[in-house]
Structures are given as structure tokens and as C-alpha cells.
N, C-alpha and C positions, 0 to 999 in steps of 0.2 A: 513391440518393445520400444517404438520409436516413437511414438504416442505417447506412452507412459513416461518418456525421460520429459518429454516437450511439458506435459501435465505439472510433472514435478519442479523441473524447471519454472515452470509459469507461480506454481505456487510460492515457496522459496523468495521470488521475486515479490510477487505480493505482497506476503505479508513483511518483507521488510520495510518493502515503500511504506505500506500501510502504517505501521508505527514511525514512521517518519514523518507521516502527515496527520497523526493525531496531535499534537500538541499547536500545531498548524490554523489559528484563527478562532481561539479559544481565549472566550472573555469573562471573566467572573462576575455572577452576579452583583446588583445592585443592592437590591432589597432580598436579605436572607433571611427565607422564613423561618420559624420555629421547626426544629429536628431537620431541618438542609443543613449539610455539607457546607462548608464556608469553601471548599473547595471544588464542589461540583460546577461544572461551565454551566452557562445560560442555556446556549444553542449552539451545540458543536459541530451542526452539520455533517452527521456520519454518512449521510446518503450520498452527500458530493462526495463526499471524502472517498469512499466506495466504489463510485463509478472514475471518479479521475482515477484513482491509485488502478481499476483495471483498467483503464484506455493504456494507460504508462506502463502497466506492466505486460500488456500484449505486445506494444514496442520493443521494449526491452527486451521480450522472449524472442521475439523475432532475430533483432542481432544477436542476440546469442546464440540461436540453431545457425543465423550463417557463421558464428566465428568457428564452431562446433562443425558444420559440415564442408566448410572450404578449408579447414586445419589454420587457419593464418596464426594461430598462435606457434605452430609448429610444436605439438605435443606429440 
């Protein structure tokens, strides 16, 4: 069970960074071709985007089992 909370935990955390750092270094095409999006990015970099948001969110799960297993919040 203590795995599974850490998992979901971990996820939760993701994907909110995740959306936080889509918008994140996104530059609109120059030359828009025939049937593109006037709104699609050029090169949004999802794969940085991917691996930073988990370096960060393995962080963040971490303080959070210990706030979670020392009680400091006193819950």
C-alpha cells in the first residue's frame, strides 16, 4: 500500500508540473504553411519538458513522503 500511495503521489505531482511547463519556451512559428495552425509552436521541446518535470517531481515526492512520514504537518 505504501508504494501505491508514493506512485500516486508521484503522479498527481507530474502531471501538474507538467502543465505548468507546457506553455514554458514556446515560440510561434515564422513561416506558416498552408493548413498549420497559426497557433501550433515551432519546437516545443516536450522531451526536456518530460524528463525535467520528472527530475522535479521525484523531488517533490520525496518531501512529501517525508512530510507524510515524520507528521510535521501534525494531521
Amino acid at each position: 500500500m505504501y508504494y501505491v500511495k508514493l506512485i500516486i503521489i508521484f503522479v498527481i505531482v507530474w502531471w501538474i508540473l507538467f502543465f505548468m511547463a507546457l506553455p514554458i519556451g514556446v515560440k510561434k512559428p515564422i513561416n506558416i504553411l498552408p493548413g498549420q495552425d497559426r497557433g501550433a509552436p515551432d519546437n516545443p521541446g516536450l522531451w526536456v519538458k518530460f524528463f525535467v518535470v520528472s527530475i522535479i517531481s521525484i523531488v517533490f515526492t520525496i518531501i512529501i513522503k517525508l512530510i507524510i512520514q515524520n507528521n510535521w504537518l501534525g494531521l
